[in-house]
NUVOLUM-402608 format. One record per residue (C-alpha): y, x, z; residue in one letter. Coordinates in steps of 0.05 Angstrom, whole numbers, padded with zeros to 5 digits, always signed. Example, Ala and Ser with C-alpha at 12.3 -4.5 7.8 and 13.67 -1.06 7.14 Angstrom:
-00090+00246+00156a-00021+00273+00143s
This chain:
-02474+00309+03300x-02480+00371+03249x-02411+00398+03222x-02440+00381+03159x-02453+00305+03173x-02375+00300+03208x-02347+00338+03135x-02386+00275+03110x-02354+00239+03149x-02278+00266+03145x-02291+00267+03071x-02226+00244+03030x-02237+00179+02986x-02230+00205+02916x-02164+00188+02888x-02178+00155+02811x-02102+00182+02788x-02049+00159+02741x-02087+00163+02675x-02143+00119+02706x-02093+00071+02731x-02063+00066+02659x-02130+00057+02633x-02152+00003+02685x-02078-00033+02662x-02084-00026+02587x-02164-00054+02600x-02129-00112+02628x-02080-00126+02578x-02131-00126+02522x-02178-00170+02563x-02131-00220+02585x-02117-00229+02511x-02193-00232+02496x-02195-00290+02551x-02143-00323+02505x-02175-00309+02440x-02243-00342+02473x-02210-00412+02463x-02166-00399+02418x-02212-00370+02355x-02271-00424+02372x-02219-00492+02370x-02179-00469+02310x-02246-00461+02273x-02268-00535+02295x-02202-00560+02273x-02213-00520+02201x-02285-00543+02188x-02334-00587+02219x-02391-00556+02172x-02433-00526+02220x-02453-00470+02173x-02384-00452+02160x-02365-00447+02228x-02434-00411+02244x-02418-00358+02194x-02348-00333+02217x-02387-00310+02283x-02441-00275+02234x-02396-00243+02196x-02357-00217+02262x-02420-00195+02294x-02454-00157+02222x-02420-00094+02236x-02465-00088+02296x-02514-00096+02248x-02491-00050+02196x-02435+00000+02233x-02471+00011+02293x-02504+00073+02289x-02449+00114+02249x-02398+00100+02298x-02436+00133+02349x-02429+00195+02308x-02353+00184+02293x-02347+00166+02368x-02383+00239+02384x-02335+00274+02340x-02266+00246+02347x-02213+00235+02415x-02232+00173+02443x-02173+00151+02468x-02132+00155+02401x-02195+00111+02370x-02185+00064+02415x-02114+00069+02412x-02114+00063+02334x-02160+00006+02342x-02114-00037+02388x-02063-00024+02337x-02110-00053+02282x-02127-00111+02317x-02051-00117+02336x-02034-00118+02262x-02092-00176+02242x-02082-00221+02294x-02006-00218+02284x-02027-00242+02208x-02070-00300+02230x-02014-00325+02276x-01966-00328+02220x-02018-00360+02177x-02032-00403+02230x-01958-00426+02241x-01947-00435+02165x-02014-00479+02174x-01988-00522+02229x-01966-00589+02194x-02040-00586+02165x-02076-00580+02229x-02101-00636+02276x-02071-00638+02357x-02122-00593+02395x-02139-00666+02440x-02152-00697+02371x-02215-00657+02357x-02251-00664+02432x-02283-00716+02399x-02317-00687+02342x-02263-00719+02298x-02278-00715+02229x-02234-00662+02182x-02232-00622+02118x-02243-00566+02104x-02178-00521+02103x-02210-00466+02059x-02137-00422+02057x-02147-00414+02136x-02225-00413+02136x-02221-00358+02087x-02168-00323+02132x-02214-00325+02194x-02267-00297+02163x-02230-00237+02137x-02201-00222+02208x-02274-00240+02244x-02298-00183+02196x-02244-00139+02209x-02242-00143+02281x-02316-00135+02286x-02320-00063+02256x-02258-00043+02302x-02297-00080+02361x-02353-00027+02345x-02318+00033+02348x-02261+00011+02409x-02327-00008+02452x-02359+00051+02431x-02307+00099+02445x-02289+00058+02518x-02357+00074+02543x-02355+00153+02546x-02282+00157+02560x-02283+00149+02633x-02331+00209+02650x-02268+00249+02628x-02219+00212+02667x-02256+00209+02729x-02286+00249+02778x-02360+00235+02782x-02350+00211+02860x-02303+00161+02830x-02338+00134+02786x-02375+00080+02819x-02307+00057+02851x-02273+00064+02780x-02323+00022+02748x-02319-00028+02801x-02240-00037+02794x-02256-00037+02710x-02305-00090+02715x-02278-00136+02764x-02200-00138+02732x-02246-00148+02659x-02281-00207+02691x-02221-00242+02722x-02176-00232+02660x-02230-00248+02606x-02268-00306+02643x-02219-00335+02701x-02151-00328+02673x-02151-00320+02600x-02189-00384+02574x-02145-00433+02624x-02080-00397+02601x-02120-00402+02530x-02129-00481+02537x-02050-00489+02561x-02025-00451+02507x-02067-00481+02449x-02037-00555+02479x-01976-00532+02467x-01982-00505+02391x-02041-00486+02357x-02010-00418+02337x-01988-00399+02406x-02053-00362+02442x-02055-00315+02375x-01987-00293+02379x-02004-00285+02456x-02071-00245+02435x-02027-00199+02393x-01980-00180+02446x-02045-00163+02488x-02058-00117+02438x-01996-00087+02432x-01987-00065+02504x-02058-00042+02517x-02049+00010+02460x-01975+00031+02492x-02010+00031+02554x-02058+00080+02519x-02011+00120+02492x-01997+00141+02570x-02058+00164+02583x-02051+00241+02581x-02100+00291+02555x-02162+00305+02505x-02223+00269+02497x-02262+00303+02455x-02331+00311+02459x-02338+00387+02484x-02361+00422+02413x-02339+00488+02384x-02293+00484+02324x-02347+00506+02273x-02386+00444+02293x-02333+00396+02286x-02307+00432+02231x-02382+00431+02192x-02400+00371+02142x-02422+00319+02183x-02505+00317+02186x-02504+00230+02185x-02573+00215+02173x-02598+00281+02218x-02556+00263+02284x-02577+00183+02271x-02652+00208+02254x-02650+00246+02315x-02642+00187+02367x-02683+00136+02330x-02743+00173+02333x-02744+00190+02405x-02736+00119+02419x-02789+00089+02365x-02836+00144+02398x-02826+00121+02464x-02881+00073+02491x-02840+00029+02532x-02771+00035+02508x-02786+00021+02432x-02812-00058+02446x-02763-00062+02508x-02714-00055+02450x-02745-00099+02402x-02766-00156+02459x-02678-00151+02476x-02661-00162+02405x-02700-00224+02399x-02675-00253+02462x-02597-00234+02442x-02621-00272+02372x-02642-00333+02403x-02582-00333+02455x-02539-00325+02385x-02582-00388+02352x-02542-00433+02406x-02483-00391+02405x-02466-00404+02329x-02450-00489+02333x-02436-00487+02407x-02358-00504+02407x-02383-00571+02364x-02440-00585+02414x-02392-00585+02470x-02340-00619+02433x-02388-00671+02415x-02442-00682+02450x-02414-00663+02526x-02338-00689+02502x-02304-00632+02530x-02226-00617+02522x-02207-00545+02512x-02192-00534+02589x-02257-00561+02607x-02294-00510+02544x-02258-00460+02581x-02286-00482+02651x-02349-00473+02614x-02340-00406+02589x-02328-00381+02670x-02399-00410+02678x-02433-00341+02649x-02387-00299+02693x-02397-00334+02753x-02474-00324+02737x-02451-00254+02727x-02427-00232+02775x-02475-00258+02821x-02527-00223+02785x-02488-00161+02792x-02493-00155+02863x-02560-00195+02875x-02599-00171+02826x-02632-00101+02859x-02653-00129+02907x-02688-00188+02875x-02725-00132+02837x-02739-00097+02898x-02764-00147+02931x-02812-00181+02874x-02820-00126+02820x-02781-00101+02764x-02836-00135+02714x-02840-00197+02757x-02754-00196+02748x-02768-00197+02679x-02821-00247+02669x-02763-00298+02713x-02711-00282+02661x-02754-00314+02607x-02769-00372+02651x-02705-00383+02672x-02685-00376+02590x-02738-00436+02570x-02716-00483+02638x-02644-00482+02627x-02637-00481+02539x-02692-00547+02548x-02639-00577+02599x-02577-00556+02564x-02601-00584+02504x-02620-00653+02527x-02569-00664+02577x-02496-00698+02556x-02460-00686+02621x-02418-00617+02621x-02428-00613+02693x-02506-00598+02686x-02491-00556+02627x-02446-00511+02679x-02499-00507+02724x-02556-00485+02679x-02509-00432+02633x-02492-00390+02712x-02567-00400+02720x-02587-00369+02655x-02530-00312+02665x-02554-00292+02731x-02620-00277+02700x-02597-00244+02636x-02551-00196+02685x-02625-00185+02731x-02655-00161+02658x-02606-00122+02639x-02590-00090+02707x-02668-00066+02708x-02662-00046+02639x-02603-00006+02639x-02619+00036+02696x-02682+00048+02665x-02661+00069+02602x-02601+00117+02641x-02666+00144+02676x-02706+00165+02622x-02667+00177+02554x-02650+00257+02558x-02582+00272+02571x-02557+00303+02503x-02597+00241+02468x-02562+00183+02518x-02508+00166+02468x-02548+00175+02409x-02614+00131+02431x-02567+00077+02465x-02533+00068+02401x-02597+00056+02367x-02627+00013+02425x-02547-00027+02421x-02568-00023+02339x-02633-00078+02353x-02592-00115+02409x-02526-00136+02377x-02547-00127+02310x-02600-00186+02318x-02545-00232+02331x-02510-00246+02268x-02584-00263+02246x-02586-00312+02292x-02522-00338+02286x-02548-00352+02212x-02596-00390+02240x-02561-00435+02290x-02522-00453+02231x-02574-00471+02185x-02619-00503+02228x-02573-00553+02250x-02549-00569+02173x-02625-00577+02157x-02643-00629+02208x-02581-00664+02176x-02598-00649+02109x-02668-00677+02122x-02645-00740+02152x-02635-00724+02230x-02579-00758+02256x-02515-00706+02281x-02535-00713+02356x-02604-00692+02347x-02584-00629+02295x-02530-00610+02349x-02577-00609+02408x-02640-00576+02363x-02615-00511+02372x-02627-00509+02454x-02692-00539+02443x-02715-00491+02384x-02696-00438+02420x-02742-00458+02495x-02802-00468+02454x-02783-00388+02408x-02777-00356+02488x-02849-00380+02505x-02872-00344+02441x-02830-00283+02463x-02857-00286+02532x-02930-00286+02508x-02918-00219+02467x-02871-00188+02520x-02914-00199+02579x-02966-00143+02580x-02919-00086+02545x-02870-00105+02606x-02912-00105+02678x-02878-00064+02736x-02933-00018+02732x-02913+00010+02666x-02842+00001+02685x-02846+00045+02740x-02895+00096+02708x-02829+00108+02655x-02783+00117+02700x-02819+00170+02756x-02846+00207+02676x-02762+00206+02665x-02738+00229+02740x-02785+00283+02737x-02768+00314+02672x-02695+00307+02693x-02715+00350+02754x-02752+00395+02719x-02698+00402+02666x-02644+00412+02727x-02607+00357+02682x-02553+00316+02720x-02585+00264+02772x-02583+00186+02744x-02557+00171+02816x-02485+00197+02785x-02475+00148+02740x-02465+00096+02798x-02498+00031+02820x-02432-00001+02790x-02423+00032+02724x-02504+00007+02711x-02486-00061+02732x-02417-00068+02694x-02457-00034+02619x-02507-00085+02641x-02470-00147+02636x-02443-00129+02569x-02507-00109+02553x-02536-00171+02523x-02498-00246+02506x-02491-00294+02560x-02526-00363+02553x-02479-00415+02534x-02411-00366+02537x-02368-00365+02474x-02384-00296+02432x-02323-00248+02440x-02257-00264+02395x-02283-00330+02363x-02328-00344+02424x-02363-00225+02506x-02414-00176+02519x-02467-00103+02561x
């Protein structure tokens, strides 16, 4: 053995230190609350309105600055400390959710028992509290953009780039027991006790991940000299910038496109699911959260599986199985009745979204220059996300159109699923030949060897982990409740 290979060896595991460890604690905080706020937000709305457009359009209006914020907050994210955004935003989120538990306490005597409305019991419309949720869905959605922004690039600084992979790991594993495991149960037993309960809960998470933040010691500003930060900010040139180098490139620019379609489709079933499940599978809150672990069980088994599926078949064969898998399970979900077979098909559907997104992250990390990777993922996070409060729109009207035109409530609660497995055959049929593994790999060798040739930092830094854990939030889950009123990568 070479001196070299026993340093190897002998080599110290790379401590993460304290601000990490404050990071990884204030990430679980807000997360556990966000496991809450998954049942919570989703059964309050069913017990304000049973008008399936009304209820589809809190989640549009939550996901719109996705839509319409996403590409500025890039920039602002570029120019400002991350960890004070996302400090301030934990303090804004603090401050509205306190609100809608008050408002939801005053409310009380008005409300139906959580058990009451399992059933698809009939209710009017509160308007006072609908009107409520929809101004905090709106609010929390632009400080959703910017906190998620900001919590993507903060951890470079924090840790060493041998730590990363490890740090990542911890991140998304503590994020997937708190937000899918823990939270939604503890979300189900706290709703049964009082309806206003899991938000007071939710604010409290809030609260002590942004003291937890205020721990973490240090900058984290991007590294620019003071005459650039101090200059007028160029908007339109810095956004210009990274949307033309992705609309020029050949296979990124409908890899985008083909993504934002499929997250608008998964958003279609998204927008009336709590009623479908209420009323069509009968499910009581702790079984909707049961539900809800279904997409990170299918997560996290595409996390670790999902490389070597691609390996071993292709990365364009991977893909081609994720739109299979998309028509085979939305057909099943939405003829099936039984909750049981609904579990089953939603991990099913999640694996596969995770083996899409874990082949299209890494190949996007691969090939998107260095000083453009924030800027061009920001637009390609611009078609993903901001494709889903369109089809959140049309979830809603879709199912108060079959009504409208006569279609009994079952069948305009279930049309969705089955819209939506006839739409992916379409999108298969125009993503097939722009996706084979030939082109797939002919990207990514083009995008290693200008990164060689560049001397630009290797794409094996980032980590197999931090790919996997941007790639689960990458795209909506099948079936899981969207983030706050239902996460995302």
């Amino acid at each position: 053995m070479t001196d070299i290979a026993a340093k190897e060896e002998k080599k110290p595991k790379v401590r993460l230190g304290a601000n990490y460890w404050r990071l990884w604690s204030s990430s679980v905080a807000s997360n556990l609350g966000d496991g809450v706020a998954m049942i919570a937000y989703p059964w309050l709305a069913s017990a304000i309105t049973r008008n399936a457009v009304l209820i589809a359009l809190i989640a549009v209006v939550q996901r719109l600055p996705w839509l319409l914020f996403t590409l500025p907050a890039g920039v602002i994210t570029d120019r400002v400390d991350r960890r004070k955004l996302m400090l301030w935003m934990n303090v804004f989120r603090t401050i509205i959710t306190v609100i809608v538990a008050i408002v939801v306490f005053g409310q009380s005597s008005t409300l139906p028992a959580p058990g009451e409305i399992s059933g698809g019991m009939d209710v009017t419309t509160n308007w006072f509290l609908y009107l409520t949720l929809l101004i905090a869905a709106l609010a929390f959605g632009m400080a959703e953009v910017l906190y998620d922004n900001a919590a993507q690039t903060i951890l470079p600084a924090i840790v060493e780039p041998e730590g990363l992979e490890r740090a990542n790991g911890n991140l998304w594993g503590a994020e997937m027991v708190m937000n899918s495991f823990i939270g939604p149960p503890l979300g189900s037993v706290l709703i049964g006790v009082a309806f206003a309960l899991p938000f007071f809960f939710d604010a409290a998470s809030f609260a002590i991940s942004a003291a937890l933040l205020l721990l973490v010691a240090g900058s984290f500003r991007v590294d620019r000299s003071e005459a650039e930060l101090e200059a007028k900010v160029d908007w339109w040139g810095e956004i210009k910038e990274g949307v033309t180098w992705l609309w020029r490139h050949p296979l990124l620019r409908p890899m985008a496109i083909i993504l934002g379609f499929l997250n608008a489709l998964i958003a279609v079933t998204v927008a009336t699911f709590v009623l479908f499940a209420q009323e069509i599978l009968g499910v009581t809150a702790f079984v909707f959260a049961i539900l809800g672990a279904a997409g990170a069980i299918g997560g996290v088994l595409g996390s670790v599986l999902s490389p070597r599926v691609s390996k071993a078949i292709g990365s364009g064969t991977s893909l081609y199985t994720t739109f299979v898998a998309m028509v085979v399970t939305s057909a099943i979900i939405g003829l099936t009745s039984s909750w049981a077979i609904a579990f089953i098909a939603f991990a099913i559907a999640s694996f596969f979204g995770v083996l899409w997104n874990v082949i299209t992250v890494s190949l996007r990390q691969t090939i998107i220059p260095d000083h453009l990777l924030g800027r061009v993922n920001s637009v390609y996070r611009f078609f993903a996300w901001g494709m889903m409060p369109i089809g959140l729109a049309i979830g809603g009207l879709l199912v108060f159109g079959v009504e409208f035109a006569g279609g009994s409530r079952e069948l305009a609660l279930r049309m969705p699923w089955l819209a939506t497995a006839v739409a992916y055959v379409l999108l298969f049929i125009y993503a097939a030949p722009k996706l084979t593994t030939a082109k797939i790999e002919a990207a990514r060798a083009e995008g290693v060897a200008a990164k060689e040739a560049g001397a630009a930092e290797s794409v094996e830094d980032t980590g197999e982990f931090d790919i996997e854990h941007e790639a689960i939030a990458e795209a909506g889950i099948p079936g899981a409740i969207p983030p706050e009123i239902d996460d995302s990568a």
